[in-house]
C-alpha positions as CSV (number, residue, x, y, z in Angstrom):
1,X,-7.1,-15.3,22.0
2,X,-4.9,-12.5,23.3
3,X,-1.0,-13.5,22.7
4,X,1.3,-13.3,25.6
5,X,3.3,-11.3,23.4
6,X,0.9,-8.5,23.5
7,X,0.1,-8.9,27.0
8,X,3.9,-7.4,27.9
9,X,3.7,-5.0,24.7
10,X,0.7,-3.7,26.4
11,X,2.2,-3.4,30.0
12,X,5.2,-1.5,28.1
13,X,3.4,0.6,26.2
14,X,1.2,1.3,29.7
15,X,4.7,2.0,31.8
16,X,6.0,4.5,29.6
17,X,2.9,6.1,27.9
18,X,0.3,5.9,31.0
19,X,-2.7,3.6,30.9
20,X,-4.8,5.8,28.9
21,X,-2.3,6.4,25.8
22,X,-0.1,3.2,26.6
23,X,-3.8,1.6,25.6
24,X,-4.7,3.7,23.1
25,X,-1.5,2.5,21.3
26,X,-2.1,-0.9,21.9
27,X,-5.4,-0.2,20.3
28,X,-3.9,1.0,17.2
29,X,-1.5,-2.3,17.2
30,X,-4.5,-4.2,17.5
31,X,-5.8,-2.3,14.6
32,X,-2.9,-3.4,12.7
33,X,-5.0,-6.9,12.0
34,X,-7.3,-5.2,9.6
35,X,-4.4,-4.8,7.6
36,X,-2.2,-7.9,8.3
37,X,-2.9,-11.8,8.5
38,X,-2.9,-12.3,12.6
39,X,0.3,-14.1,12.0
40,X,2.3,-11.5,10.9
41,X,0.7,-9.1,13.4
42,X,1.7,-11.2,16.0
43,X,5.2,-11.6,14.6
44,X,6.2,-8.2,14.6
45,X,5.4,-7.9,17.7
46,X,7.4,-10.3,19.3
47,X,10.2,-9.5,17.4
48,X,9.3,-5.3,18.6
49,X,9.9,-6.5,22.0
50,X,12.9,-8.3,21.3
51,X,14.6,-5.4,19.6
52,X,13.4,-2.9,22.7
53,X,11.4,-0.8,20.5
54,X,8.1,-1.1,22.0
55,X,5.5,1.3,19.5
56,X,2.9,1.1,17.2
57,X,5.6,2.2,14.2
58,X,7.6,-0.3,14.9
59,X,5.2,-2.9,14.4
60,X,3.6,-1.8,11.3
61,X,7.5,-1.2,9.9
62,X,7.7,-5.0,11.0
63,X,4.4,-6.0,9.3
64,X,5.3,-4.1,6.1
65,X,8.5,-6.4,5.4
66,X,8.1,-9.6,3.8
67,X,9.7,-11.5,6.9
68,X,10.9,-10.7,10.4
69,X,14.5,-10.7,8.4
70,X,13.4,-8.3,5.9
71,X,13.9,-5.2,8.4
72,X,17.0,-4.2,10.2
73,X,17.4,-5.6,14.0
74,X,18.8,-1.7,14.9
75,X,15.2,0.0,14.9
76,X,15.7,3.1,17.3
77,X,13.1,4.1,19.4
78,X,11.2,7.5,18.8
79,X,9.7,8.0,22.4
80,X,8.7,11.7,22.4
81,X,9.4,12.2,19.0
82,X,6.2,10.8,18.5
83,X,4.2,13.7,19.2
84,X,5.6,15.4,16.0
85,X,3.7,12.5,13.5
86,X,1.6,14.7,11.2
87,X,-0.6,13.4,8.6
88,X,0.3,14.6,5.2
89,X,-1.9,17.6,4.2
90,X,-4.1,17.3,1.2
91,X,-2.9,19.3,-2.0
92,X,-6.3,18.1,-3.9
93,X,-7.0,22.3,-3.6
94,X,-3.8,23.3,-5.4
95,X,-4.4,20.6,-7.5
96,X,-7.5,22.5,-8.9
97,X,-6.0,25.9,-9.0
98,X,-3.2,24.1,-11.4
99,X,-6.2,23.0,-13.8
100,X,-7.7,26.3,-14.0
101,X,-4.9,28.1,-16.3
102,X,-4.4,30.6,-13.3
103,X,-1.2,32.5,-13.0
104,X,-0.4,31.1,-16.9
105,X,0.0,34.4,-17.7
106,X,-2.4,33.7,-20.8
């Protein structure tokens, strides 16, 4: 059963985004259940709609605490800031050149 809630996320996310990336990010909301008991899911995304902050981040942020209470009401929204989200890199490589007594100086 798809919530209300997520009904109007989605519309948001497809006003300010454009239906193919407003619907990609509801995707990765939706994705959020793997995670998260449906409950909570559903939660913080009410409460993302209340506080204006219509994104995937802020729902996840929301799912993370231990209640709707547990995170500040003043979440800002990122918009295009977005775009900047990197993965972190993966160090495993330096992590082998440390192991190897390289640049010791023995």
């Amino acid at each position: 059963m798809f919530p209300a809630a997520y009904d109007e996320f989605w519309g948001q996310l497809r006003a300010r985004l454009g239906e193919r990336a407003g619907t990609k990010a509801m995707i990765e909301v939706l994705l959020l259940h793997r995670r998260f008991p449906a409950e909570v899911v559903v939660a913080a995304v009410v409460q993302a709609l209340a506080v204006g902050s219509v994104n995937r981040a802020t729902v996840e942020l929301l799912c993370r605490g231990t209640g709707a209470e547990a995170v500040p009401a003043c979440l800002l929204e990122v918009g295009e800031l977005a775009r900047y989200d990197r993965a972190l890199p993966d160090l495993s490589g330096y992590d082998a050149l440390l192991g190897c007594g390289c640049g010791t100086g023995a």
